[in-house]
PDB file of N, CA, C and O in Angstrom, chain B, residues numbered from 101:
ATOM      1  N   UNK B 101     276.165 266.606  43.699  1.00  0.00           N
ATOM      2  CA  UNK B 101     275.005 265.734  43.603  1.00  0.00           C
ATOM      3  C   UNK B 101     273.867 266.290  44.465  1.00  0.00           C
ATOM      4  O   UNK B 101     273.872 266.779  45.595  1.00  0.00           O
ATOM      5  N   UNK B 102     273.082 266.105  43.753  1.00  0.00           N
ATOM      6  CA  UNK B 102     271.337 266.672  44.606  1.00  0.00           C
ATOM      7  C   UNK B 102     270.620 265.442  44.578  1.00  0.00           C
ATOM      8  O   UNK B 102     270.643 264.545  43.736  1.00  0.00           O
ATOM      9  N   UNK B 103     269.783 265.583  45.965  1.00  0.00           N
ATOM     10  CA  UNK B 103     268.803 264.423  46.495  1.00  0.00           C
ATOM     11  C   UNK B 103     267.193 265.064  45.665  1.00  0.00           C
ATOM     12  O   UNK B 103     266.397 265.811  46.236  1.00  0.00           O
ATOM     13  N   UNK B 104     266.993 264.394  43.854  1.00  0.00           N
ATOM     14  CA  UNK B 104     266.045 264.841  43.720  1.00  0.00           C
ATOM     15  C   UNK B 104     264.762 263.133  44.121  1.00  0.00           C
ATOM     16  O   UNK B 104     264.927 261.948  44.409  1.00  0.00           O
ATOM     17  N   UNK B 105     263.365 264.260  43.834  1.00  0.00           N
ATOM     18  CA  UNK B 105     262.298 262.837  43.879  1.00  0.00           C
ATOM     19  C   UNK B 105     261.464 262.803  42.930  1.00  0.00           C
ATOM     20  O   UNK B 105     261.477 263.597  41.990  1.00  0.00           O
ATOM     21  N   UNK B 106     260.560 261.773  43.096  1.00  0.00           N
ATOM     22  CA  UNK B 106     259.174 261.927  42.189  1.00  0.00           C
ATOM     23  C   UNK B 106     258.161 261.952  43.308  1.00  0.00           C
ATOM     24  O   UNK B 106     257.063 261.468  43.033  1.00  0.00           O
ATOM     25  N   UNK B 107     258.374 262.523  44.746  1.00  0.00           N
ATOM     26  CA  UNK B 107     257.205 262.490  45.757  1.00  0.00           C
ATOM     27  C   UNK B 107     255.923 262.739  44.795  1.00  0.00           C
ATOM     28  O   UNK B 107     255.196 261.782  44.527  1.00  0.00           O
ATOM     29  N   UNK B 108     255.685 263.861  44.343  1.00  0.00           N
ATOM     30  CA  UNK B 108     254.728 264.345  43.557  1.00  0.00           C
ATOM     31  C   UNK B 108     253.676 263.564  42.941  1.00  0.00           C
ATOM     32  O   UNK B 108     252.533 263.356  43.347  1.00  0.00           O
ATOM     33  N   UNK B 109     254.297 263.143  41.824  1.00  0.00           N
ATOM     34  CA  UNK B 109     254.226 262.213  41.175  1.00  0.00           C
ATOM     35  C   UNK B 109     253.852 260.828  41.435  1.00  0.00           C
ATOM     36  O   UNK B 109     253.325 260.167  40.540  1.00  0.00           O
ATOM     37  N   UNK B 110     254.150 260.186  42.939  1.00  0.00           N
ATOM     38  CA  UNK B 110     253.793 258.832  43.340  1.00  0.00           C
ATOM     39  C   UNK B 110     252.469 259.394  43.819  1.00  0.00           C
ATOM     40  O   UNK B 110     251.476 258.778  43.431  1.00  0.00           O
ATOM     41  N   UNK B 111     252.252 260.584  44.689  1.00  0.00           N
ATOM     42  CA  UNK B 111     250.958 260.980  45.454  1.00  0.00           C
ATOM     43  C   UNK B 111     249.924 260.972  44.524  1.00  0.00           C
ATOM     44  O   UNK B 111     248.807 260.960  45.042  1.00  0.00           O
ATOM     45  N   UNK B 112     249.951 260.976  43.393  1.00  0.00           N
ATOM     46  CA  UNK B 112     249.176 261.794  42.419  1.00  0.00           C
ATOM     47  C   UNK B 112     248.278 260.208  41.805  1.00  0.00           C
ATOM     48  O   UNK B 112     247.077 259.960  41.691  1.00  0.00           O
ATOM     49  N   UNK B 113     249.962 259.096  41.416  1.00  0.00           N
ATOM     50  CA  UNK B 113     249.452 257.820  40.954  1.00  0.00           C
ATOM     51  C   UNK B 113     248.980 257.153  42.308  1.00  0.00           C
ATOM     52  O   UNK B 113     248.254 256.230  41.938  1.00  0.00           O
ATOM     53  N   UNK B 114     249.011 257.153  43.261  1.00  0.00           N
ATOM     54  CA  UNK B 114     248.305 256.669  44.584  1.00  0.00           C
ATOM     55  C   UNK B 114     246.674 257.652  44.637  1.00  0.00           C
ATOM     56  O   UNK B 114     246.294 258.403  45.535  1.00  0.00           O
ATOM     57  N   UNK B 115     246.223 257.423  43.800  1.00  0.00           N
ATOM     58  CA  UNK B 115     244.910 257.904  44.101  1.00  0.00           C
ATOM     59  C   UNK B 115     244.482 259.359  44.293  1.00  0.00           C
ATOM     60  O   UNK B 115     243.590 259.640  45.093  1.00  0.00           O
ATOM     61  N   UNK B 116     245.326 260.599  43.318  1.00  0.00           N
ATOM     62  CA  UNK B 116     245.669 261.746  43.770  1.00  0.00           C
ATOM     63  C   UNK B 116     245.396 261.775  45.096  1.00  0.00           C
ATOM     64  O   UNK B 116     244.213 262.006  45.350  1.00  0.00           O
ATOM     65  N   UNK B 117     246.332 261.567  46.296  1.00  0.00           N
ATOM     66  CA  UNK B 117     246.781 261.782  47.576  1.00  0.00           C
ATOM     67  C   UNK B 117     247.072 262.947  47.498  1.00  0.00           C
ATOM     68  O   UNK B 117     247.713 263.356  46.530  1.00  0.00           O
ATOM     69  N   UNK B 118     246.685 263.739  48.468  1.00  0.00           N
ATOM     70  CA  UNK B 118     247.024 265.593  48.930  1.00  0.00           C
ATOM     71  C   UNK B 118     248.271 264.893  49.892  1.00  0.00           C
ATOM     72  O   UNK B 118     248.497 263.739  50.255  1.00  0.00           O
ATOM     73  N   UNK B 119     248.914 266.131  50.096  1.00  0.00           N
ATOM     74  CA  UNK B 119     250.377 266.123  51.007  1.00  0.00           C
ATOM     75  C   UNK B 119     250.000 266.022  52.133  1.00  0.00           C
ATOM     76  O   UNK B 119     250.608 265.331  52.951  1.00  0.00           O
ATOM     77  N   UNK B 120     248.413 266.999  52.547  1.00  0.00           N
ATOM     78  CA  UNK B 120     248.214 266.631  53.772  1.00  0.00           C
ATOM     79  C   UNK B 120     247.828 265.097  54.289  1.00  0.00           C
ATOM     80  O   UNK B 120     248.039 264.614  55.401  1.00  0.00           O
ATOM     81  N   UNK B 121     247.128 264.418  53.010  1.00  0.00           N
ATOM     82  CA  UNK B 121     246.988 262.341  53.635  1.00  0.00           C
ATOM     83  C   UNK B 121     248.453 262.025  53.885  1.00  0.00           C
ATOM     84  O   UNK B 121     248.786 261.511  54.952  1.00  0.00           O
ATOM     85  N   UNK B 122     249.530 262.375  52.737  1.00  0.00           N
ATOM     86  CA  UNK B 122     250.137 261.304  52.817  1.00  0.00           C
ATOM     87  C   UNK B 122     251.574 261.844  54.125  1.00  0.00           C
ATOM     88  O   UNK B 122     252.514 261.119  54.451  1.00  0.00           O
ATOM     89  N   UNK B 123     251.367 262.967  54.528  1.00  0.00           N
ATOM     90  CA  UNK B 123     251.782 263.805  55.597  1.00  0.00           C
ATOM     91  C   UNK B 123     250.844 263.004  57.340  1.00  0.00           C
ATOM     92  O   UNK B 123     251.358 263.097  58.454  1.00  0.00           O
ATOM     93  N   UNK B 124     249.829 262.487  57.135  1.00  0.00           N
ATOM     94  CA  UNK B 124     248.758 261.744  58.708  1.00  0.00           C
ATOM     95  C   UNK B 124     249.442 260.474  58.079  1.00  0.00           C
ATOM     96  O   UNK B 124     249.898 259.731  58.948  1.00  0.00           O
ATOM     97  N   UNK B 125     249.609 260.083  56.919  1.00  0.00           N
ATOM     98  CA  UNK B 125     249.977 258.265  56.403  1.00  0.00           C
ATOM     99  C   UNK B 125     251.281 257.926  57.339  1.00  0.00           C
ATOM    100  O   UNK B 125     251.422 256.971  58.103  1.00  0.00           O
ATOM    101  N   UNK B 126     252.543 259.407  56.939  1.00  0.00           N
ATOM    102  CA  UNK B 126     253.589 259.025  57.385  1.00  0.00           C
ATOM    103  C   UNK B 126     254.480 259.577  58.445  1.00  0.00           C
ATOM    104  O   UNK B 126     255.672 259.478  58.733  1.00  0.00           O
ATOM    105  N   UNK B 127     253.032 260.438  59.094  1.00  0.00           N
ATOM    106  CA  UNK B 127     252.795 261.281  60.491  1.00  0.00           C
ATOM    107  C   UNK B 127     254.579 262.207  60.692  1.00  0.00           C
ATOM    108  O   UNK B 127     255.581 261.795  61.276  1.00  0.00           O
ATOM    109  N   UNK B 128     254.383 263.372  60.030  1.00  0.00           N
ATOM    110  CA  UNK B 128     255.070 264.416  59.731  1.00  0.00           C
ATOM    111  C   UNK B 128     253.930 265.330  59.525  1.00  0.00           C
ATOM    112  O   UNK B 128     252.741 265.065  59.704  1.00  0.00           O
ATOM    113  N   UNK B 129     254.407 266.355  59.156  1.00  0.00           N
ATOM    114  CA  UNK B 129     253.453 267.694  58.864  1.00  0.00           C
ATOM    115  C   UNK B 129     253.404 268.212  57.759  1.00  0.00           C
ATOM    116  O   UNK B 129     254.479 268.495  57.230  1.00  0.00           O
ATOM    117  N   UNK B 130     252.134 268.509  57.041  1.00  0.00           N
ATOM    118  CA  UNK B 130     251.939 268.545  55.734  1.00  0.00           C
ATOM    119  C   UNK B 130     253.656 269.300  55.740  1.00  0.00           C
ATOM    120  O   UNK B 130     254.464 268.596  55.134  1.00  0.00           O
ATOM    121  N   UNK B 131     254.101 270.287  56.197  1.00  0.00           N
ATOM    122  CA  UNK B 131     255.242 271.481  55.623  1.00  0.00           C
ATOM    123  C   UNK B 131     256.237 270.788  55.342  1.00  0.00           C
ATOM    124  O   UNK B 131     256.970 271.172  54.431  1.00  0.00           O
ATOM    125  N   UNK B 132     256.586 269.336  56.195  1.00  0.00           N
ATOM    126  CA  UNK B 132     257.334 268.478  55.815  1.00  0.00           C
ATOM    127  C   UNK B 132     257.587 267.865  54.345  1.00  0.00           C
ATOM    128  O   UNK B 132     258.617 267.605  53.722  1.00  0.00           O
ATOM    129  N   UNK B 133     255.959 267.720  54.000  1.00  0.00           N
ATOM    130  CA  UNK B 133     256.285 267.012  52.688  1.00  0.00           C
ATOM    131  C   UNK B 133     256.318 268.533  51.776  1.00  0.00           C
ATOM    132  O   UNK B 133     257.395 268.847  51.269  1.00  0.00           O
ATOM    133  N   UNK B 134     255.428 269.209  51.639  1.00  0.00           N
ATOM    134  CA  UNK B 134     256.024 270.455  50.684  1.00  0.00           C
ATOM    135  C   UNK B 134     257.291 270.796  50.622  1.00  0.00           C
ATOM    136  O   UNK B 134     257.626 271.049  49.465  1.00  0.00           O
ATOM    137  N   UNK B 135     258.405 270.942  51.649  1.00  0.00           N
ATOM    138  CA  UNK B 135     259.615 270.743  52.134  1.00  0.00           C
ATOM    139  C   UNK B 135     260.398 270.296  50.959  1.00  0.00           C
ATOM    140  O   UNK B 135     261.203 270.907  50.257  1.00  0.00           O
ATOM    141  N   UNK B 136     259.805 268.637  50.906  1.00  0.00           N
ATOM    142  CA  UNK B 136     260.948 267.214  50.684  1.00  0.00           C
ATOM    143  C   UNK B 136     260.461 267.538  48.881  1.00  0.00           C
ATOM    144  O   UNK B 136     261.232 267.875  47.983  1.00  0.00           O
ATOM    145  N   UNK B 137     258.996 267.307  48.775  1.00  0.00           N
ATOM    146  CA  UNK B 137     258.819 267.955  47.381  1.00  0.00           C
ATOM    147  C   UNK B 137     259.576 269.122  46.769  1.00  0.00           C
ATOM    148  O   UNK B 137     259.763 269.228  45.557  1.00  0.00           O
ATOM    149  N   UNK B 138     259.942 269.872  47.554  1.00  0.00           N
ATOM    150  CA  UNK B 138     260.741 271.057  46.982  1.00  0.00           C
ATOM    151  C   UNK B 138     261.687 270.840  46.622  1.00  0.00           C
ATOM    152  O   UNK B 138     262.065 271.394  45.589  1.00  0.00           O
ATOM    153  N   UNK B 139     262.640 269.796  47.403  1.00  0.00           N
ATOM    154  CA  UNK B 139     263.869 269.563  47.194  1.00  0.00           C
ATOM    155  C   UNK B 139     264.534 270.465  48.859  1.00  0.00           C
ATOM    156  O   UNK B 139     265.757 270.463  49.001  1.00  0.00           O
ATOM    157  N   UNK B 140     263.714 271.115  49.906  1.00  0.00           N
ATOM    158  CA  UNK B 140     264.376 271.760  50.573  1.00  0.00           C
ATOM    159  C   UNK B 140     264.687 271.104  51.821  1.00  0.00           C
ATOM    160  O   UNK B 140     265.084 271.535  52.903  1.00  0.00           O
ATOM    161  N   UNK B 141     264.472 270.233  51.497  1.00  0.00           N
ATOM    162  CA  UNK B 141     264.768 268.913  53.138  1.00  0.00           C
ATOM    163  C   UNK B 141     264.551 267.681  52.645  1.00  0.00           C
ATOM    164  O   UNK B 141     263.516 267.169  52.219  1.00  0.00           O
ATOM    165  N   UNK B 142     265.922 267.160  52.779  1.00  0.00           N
ATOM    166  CA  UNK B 142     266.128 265.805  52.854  1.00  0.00           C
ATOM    167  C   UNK B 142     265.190 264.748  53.777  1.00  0.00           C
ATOM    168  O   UNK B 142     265.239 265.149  54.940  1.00  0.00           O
ATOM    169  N   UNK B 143     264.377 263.573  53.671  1.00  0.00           N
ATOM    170  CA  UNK B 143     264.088 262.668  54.642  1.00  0.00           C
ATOM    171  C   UNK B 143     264.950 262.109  55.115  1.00  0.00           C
ATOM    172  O   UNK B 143     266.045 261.755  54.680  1.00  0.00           O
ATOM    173  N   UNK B 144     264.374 261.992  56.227  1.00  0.00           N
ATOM    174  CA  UNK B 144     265.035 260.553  57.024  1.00  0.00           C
ATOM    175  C   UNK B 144     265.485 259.010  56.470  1.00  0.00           C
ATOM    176  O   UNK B 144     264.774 258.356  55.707  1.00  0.00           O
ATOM    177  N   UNK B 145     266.213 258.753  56.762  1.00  0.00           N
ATOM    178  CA  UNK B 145     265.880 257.133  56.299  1.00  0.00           C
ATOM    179  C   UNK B 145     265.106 256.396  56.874  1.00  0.00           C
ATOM    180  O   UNK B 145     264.861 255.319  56.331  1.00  0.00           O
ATOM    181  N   UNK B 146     264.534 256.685  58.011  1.00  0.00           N
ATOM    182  CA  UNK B 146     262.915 256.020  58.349  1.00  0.00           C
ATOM    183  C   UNK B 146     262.226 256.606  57.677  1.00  0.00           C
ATOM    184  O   UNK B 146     261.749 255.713  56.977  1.00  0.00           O
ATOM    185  N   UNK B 147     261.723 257.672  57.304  1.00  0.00           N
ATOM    186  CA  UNK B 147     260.516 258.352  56.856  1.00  0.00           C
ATOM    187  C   UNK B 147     260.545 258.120  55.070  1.00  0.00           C
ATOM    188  O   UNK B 147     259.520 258.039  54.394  1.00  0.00           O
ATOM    189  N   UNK B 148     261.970 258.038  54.511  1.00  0.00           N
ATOM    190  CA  UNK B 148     261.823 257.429  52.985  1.00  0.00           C
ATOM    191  C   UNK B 148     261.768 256.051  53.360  1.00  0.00           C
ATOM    192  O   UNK B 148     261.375 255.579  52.293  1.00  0.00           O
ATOM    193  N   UNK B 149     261.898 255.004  54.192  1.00  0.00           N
ATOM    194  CA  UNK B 149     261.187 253.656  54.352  1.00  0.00           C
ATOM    195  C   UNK B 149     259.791 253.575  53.971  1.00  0.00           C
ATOM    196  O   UNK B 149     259.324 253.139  52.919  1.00  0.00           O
ATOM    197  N   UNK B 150     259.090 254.140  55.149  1.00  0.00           N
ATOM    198  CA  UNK B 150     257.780 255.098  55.381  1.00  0.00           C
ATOM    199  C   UNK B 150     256.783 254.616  53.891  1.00  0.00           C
ATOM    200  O   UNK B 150     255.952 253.847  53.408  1.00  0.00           O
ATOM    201  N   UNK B 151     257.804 255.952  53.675  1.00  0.00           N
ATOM    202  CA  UNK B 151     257.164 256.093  52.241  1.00  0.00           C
ATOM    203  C   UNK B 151     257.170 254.987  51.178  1.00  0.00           C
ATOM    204  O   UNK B 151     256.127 254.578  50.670  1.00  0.00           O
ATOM    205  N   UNK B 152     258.361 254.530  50.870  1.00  0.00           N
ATOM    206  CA  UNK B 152     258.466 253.453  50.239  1.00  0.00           C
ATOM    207  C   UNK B 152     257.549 251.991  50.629  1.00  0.00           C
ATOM    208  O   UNK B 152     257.052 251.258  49.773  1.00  0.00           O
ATOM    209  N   UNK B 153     257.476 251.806  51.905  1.00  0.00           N
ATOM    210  CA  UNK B 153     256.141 251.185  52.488  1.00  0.00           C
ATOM    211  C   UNK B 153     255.151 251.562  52.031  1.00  0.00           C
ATOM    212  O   UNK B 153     254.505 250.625  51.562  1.00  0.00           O
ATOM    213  N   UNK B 154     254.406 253.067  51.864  1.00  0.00           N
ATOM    214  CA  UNK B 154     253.542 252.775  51.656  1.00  0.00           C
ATOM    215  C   UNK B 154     252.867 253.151  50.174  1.00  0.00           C
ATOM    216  O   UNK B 154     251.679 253.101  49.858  1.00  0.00           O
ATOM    217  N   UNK B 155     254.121 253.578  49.303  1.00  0.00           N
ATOM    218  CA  UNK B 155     253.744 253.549  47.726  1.00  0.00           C
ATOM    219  C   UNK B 155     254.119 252.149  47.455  1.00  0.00           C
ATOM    220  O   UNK B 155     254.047 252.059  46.229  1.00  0.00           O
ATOM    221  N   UNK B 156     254.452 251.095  47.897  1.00  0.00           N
ATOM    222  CA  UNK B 156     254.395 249.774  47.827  1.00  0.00           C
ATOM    223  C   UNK B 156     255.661 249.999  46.722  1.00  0.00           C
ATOM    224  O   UNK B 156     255.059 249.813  45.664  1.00  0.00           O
ATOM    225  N   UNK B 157     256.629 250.200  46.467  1.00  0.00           N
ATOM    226  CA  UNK B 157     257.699 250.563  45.807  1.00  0.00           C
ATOM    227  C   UNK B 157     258.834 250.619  46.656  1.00  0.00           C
ATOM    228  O   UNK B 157     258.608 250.647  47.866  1.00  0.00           O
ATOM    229  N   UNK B 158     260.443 250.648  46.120  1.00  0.00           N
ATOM    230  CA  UNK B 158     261.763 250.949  46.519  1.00  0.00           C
ATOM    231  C   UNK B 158     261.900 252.198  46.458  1.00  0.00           C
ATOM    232  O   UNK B 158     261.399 252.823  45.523  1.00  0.00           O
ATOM    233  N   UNK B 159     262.479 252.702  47.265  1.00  0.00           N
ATOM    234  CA  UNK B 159     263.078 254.044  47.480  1.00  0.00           C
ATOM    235  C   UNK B 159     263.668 254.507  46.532  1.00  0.00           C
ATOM    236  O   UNK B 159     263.424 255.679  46.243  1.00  0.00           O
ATOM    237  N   UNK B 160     264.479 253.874  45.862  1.00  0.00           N
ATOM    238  CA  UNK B 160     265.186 254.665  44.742  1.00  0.00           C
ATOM    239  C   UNK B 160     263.789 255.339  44.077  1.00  0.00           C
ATOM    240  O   UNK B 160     263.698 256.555  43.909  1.00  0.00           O
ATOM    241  N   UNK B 161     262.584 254.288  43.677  1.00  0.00           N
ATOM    242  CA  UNK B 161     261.685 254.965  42.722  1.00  0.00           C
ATOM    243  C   UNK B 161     260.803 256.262  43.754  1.00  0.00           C
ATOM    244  O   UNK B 161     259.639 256.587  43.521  1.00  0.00           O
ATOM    245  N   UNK B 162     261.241 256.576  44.343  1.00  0.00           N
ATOM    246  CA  UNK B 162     260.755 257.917  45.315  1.00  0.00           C
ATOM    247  C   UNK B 162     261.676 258.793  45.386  1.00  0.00           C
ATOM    248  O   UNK B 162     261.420 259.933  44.998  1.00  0.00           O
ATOM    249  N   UNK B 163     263.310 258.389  46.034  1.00  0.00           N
ATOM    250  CA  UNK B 163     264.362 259.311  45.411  1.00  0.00           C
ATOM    251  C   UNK B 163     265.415 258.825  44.943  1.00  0.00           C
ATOM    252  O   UNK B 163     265.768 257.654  45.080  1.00  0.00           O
ATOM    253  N   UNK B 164     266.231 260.021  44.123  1.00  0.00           N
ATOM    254  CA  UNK B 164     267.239 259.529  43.417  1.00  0.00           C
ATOM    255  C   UNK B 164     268.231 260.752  43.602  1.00  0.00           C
ATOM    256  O   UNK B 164     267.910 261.818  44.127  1.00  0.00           O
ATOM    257  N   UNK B 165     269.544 260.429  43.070  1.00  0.00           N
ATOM    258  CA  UNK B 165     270.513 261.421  42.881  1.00  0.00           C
ATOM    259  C   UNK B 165     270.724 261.912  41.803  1.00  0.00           C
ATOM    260  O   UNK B 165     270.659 261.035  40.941  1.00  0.00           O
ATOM    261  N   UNK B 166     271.032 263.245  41.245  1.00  0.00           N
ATOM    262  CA  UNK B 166     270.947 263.609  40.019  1.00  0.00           C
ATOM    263  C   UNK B 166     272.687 264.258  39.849  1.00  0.00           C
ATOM    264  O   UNK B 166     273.249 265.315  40.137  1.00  0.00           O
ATOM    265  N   UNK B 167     272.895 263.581  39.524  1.00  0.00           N
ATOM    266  CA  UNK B 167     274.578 263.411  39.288  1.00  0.00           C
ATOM    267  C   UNK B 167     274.819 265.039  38.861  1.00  0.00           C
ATOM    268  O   UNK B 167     275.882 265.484  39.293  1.00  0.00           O
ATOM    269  N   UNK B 168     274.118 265.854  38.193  1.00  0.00           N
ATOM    270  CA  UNK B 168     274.332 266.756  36.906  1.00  0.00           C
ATOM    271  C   UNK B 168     274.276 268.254  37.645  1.00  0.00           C
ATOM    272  O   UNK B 168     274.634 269.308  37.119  1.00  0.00           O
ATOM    273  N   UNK B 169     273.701 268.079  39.091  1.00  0.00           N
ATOM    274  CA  UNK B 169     273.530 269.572  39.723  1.00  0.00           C
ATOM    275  C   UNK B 169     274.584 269.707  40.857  1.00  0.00           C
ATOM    276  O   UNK B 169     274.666 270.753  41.502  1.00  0.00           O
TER     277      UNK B 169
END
């Protein structure tokens, strides 16, 4: 199982947000979110709170598991 997301994708429907806003939003470093977008680092479970706070959404709809990899 792989920890995939739609980070991308929420930044984009939030007002195309750059990695670097939503990187000062959820005070990490832009490399962080290019990182988590990649798939090459897992978040925290504070920092997918974070996030889920502030795409006003549940975490699952930010990440999910992809049973198939």
């Amino acid at each position: 199982m792989v920890l995939k997301n739609n980070l991308k994708i929420m930044r984009f429907n939030k007002n195309m947000m750059t990695q670097a806003q939503l990187a000062e939003k959820v005070d990490v470093s832009r490399q962080t979110i290019i990182a988590i977008e990649q798939g090459k680092f897992n978040p925290s479970v504070k920092l997918a709170l974070k996030m889920a706070k502030l795409f006003a959404c549940r975490v699952e709809e930010i990440f999910y598991l992809n049973m198939e990899d």
